[in-house]
C-alpha positions in Angstrom: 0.0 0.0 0.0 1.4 3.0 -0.9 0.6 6.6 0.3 -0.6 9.2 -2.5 -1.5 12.7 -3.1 -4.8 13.5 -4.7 -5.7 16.8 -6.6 -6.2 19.1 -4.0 -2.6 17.8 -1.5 -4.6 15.3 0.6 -2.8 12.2 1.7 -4.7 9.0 0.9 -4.7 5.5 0.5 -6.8 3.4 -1.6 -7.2 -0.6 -1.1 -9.4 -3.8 -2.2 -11.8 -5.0 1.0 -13.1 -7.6 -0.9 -11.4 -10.6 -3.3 -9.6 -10.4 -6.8 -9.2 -6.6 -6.2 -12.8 -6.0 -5.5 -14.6 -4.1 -2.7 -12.4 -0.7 -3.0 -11.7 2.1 -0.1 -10.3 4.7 0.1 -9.1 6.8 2.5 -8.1 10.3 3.0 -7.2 13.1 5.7 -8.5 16.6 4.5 -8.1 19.8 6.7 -11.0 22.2 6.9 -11.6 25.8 8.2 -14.4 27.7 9.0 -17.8 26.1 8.8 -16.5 23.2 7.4 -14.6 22.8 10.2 -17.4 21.0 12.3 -15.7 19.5 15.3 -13.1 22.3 15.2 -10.4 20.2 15.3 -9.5 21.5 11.8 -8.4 17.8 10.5 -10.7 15.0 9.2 -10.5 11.3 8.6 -12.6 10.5 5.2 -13.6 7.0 4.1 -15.8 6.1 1.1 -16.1 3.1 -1.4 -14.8 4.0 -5.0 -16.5 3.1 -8.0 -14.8 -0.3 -9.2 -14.5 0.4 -12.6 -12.3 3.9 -12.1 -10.9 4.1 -8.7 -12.4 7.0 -7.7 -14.9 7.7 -4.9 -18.5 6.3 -5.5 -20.5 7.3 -2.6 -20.3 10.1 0.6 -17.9 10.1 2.6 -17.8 9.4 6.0 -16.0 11.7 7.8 -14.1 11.4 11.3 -12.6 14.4 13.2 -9.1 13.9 14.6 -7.7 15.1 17.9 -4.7 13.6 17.6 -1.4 15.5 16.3 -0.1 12.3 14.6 0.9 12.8 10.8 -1.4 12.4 8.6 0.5 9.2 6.7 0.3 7.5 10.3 -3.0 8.4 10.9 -3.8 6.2 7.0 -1.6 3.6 8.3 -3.7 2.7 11.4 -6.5 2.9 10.2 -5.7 0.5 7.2 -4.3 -2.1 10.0 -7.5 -1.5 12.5 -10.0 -2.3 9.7 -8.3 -5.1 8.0 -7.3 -6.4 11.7 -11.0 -6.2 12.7 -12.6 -7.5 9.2 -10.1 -10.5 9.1 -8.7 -9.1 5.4 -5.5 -11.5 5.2 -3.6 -9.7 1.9 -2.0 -6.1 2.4 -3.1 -3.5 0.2 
C-alpha cells in the first residue's frame, strides 16, 4: 500500500476489501476551516467506497474528526491495520 497525493494535496490510501481486487476504499485526511470545520479540530478522517470500474470515490464520505497530532501518513496507516485487523482481510493493500 502506498501513500498518495490527490488533486487538491490530501494524503490518501486506496485498497481492495473484498477478493480479486474488488470491494475498494479509500481513504483520505483533509483539513477544513471555517464552517467546514465541524468539530473544530480543523483535521478529518474521510472513508468512502470507490466506484470499481475507475478508482475514484463512488458514494459520501464518512467523515471522522481527529484530535490527535499524529501525521497524517500515520494516521492512514492505522486505520488500514485496525480495519483489516477487525474484518479479518489476510492480503496487504
Amino acid at each position: 500500500m502506498k501513500i498518495k497525493r490527490d488533486g487538491n494535496g490530501s494524503k490518501y490510501i486506496k485498497w481492495a476489501s473484498g477478493p480479486l481486487g474488488s470491494g475498494l476504499k479509500r481513504a483520505w485526511v483533509q483539513t477544513r476551516e471555517g464552517e467546514k470545520d465541524w468539530a473544530g479540530t480543523g483535521r478529518y478522517l474521510n472513508v468512502v467506497r470507490c466506484n470499481e470500474d475507475t478508482g475514484n470515490p463512488g458514494g459520501n464520505a464518512t467523515d471522522f474528526p481527529v484530535y490527535c497530532d499524529l501525521p497524517d501518513e500515520q494516521i492512514l496507516w492505522a486505520f488500514y491495520s485496525m480495519v483489516n485487523a477487525i474484518t479479518g482481510r489476510k492480503e496487504t493493500g
